[in-house]
C-alpha positions as CSV (number, residue, x, y, z in Angstrom):
1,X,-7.6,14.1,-22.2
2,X,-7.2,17.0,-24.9
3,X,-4.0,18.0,-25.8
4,X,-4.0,21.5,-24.1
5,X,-5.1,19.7,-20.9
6,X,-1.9,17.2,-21.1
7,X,0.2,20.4,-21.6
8,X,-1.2,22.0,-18.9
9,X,-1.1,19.3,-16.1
10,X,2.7,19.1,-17.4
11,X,3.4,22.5,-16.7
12,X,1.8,22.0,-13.3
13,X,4.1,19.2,-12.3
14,X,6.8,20.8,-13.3
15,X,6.4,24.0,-11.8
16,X,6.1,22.7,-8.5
17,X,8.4,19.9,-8.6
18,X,11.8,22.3,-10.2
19,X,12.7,23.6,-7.6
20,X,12.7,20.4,-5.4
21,X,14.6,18.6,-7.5
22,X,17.4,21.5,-8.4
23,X,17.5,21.6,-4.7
24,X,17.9,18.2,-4.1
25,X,20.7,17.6,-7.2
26,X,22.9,20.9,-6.3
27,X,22.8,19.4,-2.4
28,X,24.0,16.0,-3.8
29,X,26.8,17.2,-5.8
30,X,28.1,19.6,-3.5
31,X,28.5,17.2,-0.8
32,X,30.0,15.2,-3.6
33,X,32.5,17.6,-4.3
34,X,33.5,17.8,-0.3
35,X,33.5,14.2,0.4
36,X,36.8,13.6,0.7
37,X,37.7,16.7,2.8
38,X,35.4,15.3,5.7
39,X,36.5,17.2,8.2
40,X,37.2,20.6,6.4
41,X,35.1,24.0,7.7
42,X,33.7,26.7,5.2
43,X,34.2,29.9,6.2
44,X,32.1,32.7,6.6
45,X,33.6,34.5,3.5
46,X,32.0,32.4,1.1
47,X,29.6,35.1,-0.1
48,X,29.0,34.0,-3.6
49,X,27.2,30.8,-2.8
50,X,25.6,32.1,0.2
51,X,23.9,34.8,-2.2
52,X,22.9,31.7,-4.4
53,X,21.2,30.0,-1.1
54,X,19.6,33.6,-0.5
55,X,18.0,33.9,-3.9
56,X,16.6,30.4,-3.8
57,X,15.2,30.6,0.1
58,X,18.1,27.7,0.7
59,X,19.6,27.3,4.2
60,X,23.2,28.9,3.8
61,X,26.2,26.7,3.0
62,X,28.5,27.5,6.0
63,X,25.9,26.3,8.6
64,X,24.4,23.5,6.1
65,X,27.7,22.1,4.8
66,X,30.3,23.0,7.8
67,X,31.3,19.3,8.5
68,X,31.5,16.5,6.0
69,X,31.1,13.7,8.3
70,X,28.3,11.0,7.8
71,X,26.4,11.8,10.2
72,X,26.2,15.7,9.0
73,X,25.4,14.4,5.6
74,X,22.5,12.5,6.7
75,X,21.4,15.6,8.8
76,X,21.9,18.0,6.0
77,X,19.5,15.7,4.1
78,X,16.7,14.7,7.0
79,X,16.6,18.5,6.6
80,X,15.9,18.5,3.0
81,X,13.4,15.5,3.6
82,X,11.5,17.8,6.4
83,X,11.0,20.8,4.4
84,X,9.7,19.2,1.4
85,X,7.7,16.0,2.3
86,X,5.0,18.8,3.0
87,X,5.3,20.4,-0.4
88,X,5.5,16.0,-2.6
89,X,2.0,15.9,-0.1
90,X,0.5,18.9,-1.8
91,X,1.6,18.2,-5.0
92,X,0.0,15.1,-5.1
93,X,-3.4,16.0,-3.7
94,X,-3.4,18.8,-6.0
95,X,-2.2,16.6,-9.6
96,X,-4.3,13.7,-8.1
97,X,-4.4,10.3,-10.1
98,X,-1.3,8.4,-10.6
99,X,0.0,10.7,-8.1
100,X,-1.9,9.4,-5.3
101,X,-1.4,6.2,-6.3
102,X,2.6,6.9,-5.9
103,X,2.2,8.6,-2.7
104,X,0.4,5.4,-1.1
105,X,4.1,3.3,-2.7
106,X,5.9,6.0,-1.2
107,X,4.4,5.7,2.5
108,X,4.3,1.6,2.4
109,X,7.9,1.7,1.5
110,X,10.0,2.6,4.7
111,X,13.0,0.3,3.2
112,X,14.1,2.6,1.2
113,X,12.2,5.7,1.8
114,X,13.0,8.5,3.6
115,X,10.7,8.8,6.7
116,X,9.6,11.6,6.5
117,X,7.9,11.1,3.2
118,X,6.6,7.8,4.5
119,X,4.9,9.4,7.5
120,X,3.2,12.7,5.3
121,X,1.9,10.4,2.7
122,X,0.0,7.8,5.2
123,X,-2.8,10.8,4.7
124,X,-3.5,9.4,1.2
125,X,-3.3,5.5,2.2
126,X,-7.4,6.6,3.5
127,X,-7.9,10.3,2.8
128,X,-7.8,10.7,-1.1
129,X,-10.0,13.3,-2.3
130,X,-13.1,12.5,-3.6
131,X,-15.2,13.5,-7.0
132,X,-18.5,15.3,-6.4
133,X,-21.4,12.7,-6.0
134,X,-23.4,14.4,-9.1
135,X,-20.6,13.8,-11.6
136,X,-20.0,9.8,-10.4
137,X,-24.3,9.1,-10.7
138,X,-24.0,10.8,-14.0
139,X,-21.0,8.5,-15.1
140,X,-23.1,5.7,-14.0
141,X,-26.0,6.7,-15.6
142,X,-24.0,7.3,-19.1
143,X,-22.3,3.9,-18.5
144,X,-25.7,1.5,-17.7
145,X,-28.0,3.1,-20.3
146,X,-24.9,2.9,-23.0
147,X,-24.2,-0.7,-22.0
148,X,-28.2,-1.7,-21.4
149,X,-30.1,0.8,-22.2
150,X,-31.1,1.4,-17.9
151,X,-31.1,4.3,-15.7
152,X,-29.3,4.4,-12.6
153,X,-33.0,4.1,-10.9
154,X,-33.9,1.4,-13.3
155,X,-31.3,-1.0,-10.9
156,X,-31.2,0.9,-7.7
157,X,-34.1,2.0,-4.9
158,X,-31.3,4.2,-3.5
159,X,-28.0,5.8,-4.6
160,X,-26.1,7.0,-2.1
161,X,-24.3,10.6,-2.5
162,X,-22.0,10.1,0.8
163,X,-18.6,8.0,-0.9
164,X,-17.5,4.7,0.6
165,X,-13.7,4.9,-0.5
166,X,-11.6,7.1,-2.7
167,X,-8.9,5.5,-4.7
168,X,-6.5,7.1,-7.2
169,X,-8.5,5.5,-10.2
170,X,-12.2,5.6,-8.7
171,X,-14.2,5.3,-5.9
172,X,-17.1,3.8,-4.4
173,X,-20.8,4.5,-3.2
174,X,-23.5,2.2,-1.6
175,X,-26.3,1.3,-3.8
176,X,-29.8,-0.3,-2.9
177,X,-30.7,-2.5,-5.5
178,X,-35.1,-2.5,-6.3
179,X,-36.9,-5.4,-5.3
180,X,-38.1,-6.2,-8.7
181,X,-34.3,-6.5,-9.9
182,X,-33.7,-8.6,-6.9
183,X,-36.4,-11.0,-7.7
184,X,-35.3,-11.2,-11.2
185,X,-31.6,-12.0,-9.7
186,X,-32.8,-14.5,-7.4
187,X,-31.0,-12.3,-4.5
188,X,-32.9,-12.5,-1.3
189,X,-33.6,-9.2,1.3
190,X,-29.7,-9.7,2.7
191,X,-28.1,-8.7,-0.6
192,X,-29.7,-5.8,-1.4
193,X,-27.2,-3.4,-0.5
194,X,-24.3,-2.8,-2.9
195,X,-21.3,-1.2,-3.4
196,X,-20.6,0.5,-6.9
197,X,-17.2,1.3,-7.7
198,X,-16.7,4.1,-10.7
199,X,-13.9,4.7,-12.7
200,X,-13.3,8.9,-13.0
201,X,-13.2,10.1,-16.3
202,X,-10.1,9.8,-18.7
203,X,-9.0,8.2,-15.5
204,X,-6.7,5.9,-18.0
205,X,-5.6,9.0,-20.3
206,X,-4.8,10.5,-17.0
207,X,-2.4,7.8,-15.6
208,X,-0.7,7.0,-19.1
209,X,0.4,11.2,-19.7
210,X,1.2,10.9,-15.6
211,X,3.4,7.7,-16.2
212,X,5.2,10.1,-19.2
213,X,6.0,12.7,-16.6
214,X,7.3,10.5,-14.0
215,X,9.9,8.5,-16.5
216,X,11.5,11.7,-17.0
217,X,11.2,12.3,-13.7
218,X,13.4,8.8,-12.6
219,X,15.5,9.8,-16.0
220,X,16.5,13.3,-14.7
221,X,16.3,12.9,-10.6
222,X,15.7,9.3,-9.0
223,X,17.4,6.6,-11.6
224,X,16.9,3.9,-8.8
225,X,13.2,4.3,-9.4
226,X,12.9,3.1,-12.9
227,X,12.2,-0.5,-12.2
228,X,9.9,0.0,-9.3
229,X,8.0,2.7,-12.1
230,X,7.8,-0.2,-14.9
231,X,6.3,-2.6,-12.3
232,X,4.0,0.0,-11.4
233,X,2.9,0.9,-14.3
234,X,2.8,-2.6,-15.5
235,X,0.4,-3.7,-12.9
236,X,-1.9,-0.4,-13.2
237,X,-2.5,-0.3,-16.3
238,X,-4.5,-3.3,-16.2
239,X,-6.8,-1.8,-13.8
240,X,-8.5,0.5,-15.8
241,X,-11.3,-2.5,-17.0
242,X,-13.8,-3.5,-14.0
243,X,-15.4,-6.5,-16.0
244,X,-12.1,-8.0,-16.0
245,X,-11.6,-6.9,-12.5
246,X,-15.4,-8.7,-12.1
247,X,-13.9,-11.3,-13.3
248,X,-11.3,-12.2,-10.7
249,X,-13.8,-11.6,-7.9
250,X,-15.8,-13.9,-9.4
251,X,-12.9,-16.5,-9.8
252,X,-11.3,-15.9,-6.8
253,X,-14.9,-16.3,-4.9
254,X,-15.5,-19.3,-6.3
255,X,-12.0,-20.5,-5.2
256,X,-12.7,-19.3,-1.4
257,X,-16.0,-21.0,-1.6
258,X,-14.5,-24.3,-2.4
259,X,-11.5,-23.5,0.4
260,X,-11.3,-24.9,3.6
261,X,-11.6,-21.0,4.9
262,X,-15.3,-20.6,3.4
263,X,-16.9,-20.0,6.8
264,X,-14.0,-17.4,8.0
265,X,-13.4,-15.5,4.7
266,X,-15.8,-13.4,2.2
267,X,-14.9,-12.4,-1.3
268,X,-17.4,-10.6,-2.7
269,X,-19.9,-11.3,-5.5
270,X,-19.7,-9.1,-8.5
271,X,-23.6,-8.8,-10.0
272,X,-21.4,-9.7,-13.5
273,X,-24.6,-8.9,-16.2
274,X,-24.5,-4.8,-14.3
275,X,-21.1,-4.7,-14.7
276,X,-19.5,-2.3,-17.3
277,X,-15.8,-1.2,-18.3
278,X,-16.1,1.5,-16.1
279,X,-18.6,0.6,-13.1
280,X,-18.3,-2.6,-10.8
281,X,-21.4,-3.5,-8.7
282,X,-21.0,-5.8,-6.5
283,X,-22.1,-7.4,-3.4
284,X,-21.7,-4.7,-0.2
285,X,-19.4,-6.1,2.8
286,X,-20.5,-4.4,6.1
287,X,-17.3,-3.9,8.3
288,X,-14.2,-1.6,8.8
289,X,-10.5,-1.7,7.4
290,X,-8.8,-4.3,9.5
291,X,-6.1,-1.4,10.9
292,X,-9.0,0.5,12.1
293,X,-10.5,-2.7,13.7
294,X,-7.5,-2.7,15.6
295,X,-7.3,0.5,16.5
296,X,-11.1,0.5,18.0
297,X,-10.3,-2.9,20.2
298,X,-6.9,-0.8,21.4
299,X,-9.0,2.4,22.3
300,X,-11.4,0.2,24.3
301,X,-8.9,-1.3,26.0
302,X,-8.0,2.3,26.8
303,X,-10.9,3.4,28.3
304,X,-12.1,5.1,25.4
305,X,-8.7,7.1,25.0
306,X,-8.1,7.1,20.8
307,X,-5.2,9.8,21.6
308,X,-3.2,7.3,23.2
309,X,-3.9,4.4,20.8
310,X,-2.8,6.1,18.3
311,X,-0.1,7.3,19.9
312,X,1.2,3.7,20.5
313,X,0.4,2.5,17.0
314,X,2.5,5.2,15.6
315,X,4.9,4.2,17.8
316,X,5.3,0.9,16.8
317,X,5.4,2.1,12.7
318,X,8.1,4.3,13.8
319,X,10.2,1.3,15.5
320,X,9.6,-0.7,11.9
321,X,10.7,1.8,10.0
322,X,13.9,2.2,12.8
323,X,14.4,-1.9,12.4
324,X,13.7,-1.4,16.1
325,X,10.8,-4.2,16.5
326,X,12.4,-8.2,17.7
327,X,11.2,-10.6,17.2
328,X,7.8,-11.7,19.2
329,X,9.8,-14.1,21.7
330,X,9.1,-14.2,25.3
331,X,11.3,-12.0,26.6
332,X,10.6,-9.2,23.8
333,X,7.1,-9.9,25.0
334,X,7.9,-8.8,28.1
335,X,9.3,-6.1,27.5
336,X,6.5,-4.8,25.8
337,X,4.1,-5.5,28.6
338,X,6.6,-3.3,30.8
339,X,6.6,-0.7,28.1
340,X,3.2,-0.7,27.9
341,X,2.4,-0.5,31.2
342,X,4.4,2.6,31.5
343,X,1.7,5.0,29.5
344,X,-1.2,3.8,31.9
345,X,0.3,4.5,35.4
346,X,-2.2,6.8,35.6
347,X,-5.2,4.1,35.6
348,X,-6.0,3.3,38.7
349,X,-4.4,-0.7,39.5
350,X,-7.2,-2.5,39.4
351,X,-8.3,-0.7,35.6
352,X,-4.2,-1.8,34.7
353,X,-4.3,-5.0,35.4
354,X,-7.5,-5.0,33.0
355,X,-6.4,-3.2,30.4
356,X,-3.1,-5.4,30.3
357,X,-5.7,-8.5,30.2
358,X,-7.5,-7.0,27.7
359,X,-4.2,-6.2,25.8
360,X,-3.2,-10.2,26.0
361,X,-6.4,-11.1,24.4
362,X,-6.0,-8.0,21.7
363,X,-2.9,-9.9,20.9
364,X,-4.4,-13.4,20.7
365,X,-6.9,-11.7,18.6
366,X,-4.4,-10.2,16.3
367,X,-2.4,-13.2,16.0
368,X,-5.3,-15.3,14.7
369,X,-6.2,-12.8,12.2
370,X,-2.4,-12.8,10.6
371,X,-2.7,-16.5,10.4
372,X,-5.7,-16.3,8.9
373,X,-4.5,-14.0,6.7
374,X,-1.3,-16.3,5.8
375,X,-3.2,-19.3,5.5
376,X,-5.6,-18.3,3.1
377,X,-3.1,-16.4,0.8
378,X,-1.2,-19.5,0.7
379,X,-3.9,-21.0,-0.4
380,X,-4.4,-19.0,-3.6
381,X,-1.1,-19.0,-4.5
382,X,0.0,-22.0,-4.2
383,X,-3.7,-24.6,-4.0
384,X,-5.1,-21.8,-6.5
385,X,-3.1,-20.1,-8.5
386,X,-4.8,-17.1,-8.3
387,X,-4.0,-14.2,-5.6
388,X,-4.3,-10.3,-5.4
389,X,-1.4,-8.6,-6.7
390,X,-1.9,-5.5,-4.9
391,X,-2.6,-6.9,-1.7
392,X,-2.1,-4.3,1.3
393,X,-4.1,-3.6,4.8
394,X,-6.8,-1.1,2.9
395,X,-7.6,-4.4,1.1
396,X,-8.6,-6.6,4.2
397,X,-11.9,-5.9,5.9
398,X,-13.4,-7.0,9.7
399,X,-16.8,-7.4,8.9
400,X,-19.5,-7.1,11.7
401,X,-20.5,-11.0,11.5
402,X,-16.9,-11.9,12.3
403,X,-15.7,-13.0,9.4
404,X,-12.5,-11.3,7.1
405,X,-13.5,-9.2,3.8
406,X,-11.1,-9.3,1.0
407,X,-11.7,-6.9,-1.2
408,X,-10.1,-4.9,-5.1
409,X,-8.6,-7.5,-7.0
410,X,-7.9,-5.5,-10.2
411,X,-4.3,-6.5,-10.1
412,X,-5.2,-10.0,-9.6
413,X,-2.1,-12.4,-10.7
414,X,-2.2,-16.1,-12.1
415,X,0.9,-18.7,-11.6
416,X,1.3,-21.4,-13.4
417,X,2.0,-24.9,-12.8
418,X,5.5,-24.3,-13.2
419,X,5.6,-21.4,-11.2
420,X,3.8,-22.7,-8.6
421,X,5.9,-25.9,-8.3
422,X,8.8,-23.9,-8.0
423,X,7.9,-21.4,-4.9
424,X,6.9,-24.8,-3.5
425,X,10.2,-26.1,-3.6
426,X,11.8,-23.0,-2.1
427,X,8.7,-22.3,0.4
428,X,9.6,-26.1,1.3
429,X,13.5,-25.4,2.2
430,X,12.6,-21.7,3.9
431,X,10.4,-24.3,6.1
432,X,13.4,-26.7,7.2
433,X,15.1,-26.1,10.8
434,X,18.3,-26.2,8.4
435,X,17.9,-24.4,4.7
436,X,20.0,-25.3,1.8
437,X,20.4,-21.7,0.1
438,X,21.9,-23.9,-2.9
439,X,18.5,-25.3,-2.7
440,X,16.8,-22.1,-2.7
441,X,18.8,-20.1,-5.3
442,X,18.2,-23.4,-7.6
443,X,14.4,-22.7,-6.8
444,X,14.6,-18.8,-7.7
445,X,16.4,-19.6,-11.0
446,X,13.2,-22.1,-11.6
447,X,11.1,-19.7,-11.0
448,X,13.6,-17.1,-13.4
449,X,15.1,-14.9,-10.9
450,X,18.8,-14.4,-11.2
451,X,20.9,-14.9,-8.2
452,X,21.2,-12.9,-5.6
453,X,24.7,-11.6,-6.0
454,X,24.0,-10.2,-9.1
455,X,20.5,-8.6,-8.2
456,X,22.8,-6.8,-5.1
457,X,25.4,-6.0,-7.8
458,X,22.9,-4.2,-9.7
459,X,21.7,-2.4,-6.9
460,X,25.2,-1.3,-6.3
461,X,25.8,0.0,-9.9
462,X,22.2,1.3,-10.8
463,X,22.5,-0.2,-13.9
464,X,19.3,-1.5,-15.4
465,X,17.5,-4.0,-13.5
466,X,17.6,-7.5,-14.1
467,X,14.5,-9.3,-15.2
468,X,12.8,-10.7,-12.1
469,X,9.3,-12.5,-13.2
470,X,5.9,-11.2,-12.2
471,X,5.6,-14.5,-9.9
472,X,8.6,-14.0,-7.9
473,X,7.9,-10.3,-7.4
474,X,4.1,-10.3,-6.4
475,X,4.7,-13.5,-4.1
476,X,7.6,-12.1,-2.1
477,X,5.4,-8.5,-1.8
478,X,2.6,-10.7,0.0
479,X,5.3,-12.3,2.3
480,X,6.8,-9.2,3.3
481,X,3.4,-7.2,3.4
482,X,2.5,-10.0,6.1
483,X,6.0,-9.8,7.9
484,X,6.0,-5.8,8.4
485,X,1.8,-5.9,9.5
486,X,3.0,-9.0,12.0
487,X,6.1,-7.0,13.1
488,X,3.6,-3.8,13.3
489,X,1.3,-6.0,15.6
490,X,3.8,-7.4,17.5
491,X,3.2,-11.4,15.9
492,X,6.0,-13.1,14.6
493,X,5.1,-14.2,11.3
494,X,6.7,-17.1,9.8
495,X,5.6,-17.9,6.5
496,X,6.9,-20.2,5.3
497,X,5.6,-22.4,7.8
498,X,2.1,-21.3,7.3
499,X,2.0,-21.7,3.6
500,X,3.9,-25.2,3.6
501,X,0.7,-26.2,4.6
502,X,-0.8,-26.3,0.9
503,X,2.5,-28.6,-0.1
């Protein structure tokens, strides 16, 4: 990026983002200031501040900041929350790059995120805006004839213009590779479709200037986000080479065709001597995003009716984030048959006592695919060693011949033999009917966590976070990435039990 661009896209953020912040600060420290007068009442004659709220479009303080009471505060901010998750949502699709990529944190975080940014930023887990067709075939073209010296038509019968996915670093188009080049590969007629994944230009400039901005973003405004920032930026910034990223495919494939889930999981092949620093080819997986999977097998099971499937999805997201959703035992079970049965009173009987059967074997289905899912991450972490990083349900295909795509391992993470003997020993105890926590906090200091009191005391403070290792972190995301889409799917998911199978 040149330098007046950096100064510019600066300028932008900050323009945008002032006032939101100002808003969100003065809010904070005037309730501060009335916290311990919890049941006082402004008055009406407090024109000074309500010529401040005037002059800034801010609600005015008497009907804002009347009562002091919890639950007013937590009004007075679901307010704040309301107005401007619209305004972070625009903000992002309009600065794009590491933006996006915090926007998809910020909607897959309802533990400590306000919902209604979690529920305004779904739109970018799927629908981030993609570069014009022309400018990714020329960066292809630039990238193969630099590297090798080939046009993009020296490799492909067919580029496709229409794009596959849309990330916040790149995104990806279907290829057709020419006969001659498959004969030279030894690939037969099934693999001559594949996907190309592109880097955007100063994509890595980009993110670098963006992590700048967002440092003194958590310096002047959110504090609590500095450690969740370094991670970030930590595991991003080693996304930004695809032959390395080629690499882990390539390892990880190996490892799945070795696995005892060969003939239920596909990684797919990276076409390694095509790849550059900048483009990925790779072998094309036909199938959907496992959420949307699910979604189609619910809408079928609806008579067609999508409104009402995704009605009942959303639902169930809004009763995780709530900490509404029991466990999957058999009277929660049900229950949820009962609630269920509720939004289709309007089928006739004999289409709701087949839409509940079909609902049973939805579950069934759903089950085995979490399992699934658990046993084969298990797998790499603990037979392997080697596991995505960045695992979450955009990565996770259902591919037409039945099998499970995994897919994006840029941020793919290695553990070593000490590592992986110590999550043994605590994925070991978590598995007993009776757990020894001594056993398990010895375990977490093996693996270099600190304990837990002091983690919590940290929390309480906001003083600097404590050094928790890259093993510990990116296994216990997997686990709890797992727990929340089981919860979501209504599958108790256990896993320890799952992965002490690899012990």
């Amino acid at each position: 990026m040149k330098p007046q661009e950096v100064i510019t896209r600066t300028l932008t953020f900050w323009k945008r983002a002032a006032p939101i912040i100002l808003h969100y600060k003065f809010t904070q420290t005037w309730l501060n200031l009335h916290h311990s007068n919890s049941n006082r009442c402004i008055t009406n004659n407090n024109n000074d501040e309500n010529a401040y709220a005037t002059k800034f479009n801010w609600p005015s303080f008497p009907s804002l900041f009347q009562y002091y009471d919890q639950q007013k505060r937590d009004k007075i901010y679901e307010e704040l929350h309301e107005r401007y998750a619209p305004e972070a949502l625009d903000i992002v699709l309009q600065m794009r790059g590491l933006f996006i990529k915090i926007g998809q944190v910020l909607s897959s975080r309802p533990d400590f995120i306000p919902e209604a940014y979690v529920n305004i930023m779904q739109t970018v887990q799927d629908d981030v805006p993609a570069w014009d067709a022309s400018e990714i075939f020329d960066i292809i073209d630039k990238s193969w004839r630099r590297n090798f010296n080939l046009g993009v038509y020296d490799l492909l019968q067919e580029f496709d213009p229409e794009v596959l996915g849309s990330a916040s670093i790149g995104q990806v188009h279907l290829g057709k590779l020419r006969k001659d080049v498959r004969k030279r590969m030894n690939l037969g007629k099934e693999r001559e479709l594949v996907a190309i994944k592109v880097m955007h230009l100063d994509a890595e400039d980009r993110f670098r200037n963006d992590f700048k901005i967002f440092k003194w973003l958590c310096r002047l405004a959110l504090p609590g986000w500095t450690p969740i920032l370094r991670e970030l930026e930590s595991q991003m910034m080693t996304e930004f080479d695809y032959i390395h990223e080629a690499d882990n495919l390539e390892i990880v494939r190996k490892n799945m065709m070795a696995s005892p889930y060969r003939n239920k999981v596909v990684v797919p092949q990276p076409l390694l001597e095509y790849c550059t620093p900048n483009v990925l080819i790779m072998e094309y997986l036909d199938g959907v995003k496992l959420e949307s999977a699910i979604l189609s097998d619910l809408t079928s099971a609806l008579r067609g009716d999508e409104g009402l499937a995704k009605s009942i999805m959303e639902e169930k997201r809004r009763a995780l984030f709530q900490g509404e959703l029991t466990a999957n035992n058999d009277q929660s079970m049900v229950q949820e048959f009962k609630n269920f049965r509720k939004k289709i009173m309007h089928f006739p009987v004999h289409q709701q006592l087949q839409t509940i059967i079909q609902l049973a074997a939805l579950q069934w289905k759903q089950r085995k695919a979490i399992e699934l899912l658990l046993d084969v991450h298990g797998h790499q972490i603990l037979k392997n060693g080697v596991f995505n990083g960045d695992c979450h349900p955009g990565n996770i295909l259902t591919l037409k011949n039945k099998k499970m795509g995994l897919i994006d391992y840029g941020q793919c993470k290695r553990l070593s033999d000490e590592e992986r003997c110590a999550i043994s020993c605590i994925v070991t105890e978590l598995g007993k009917v009776h757990v020894d926590e001594m056993a398990v906090a010895e375990g977490r200091r093996e693996v270099g966590c600190s304990t837990p009191q002091s983690y919590l005391l940290h929390l309480q403070s906001q003083n600097p976070f404590l050094i928790v290792p890259d093993a510990a972190v990116f296994v216990a995301r997997t686990s709890f990435l797992f727990r929340g889409f089981g919860s979501l799917l209504g599958v108790e998911v256990k896993t320890s039990e799952h992965w002490s199978k690899n012990l």
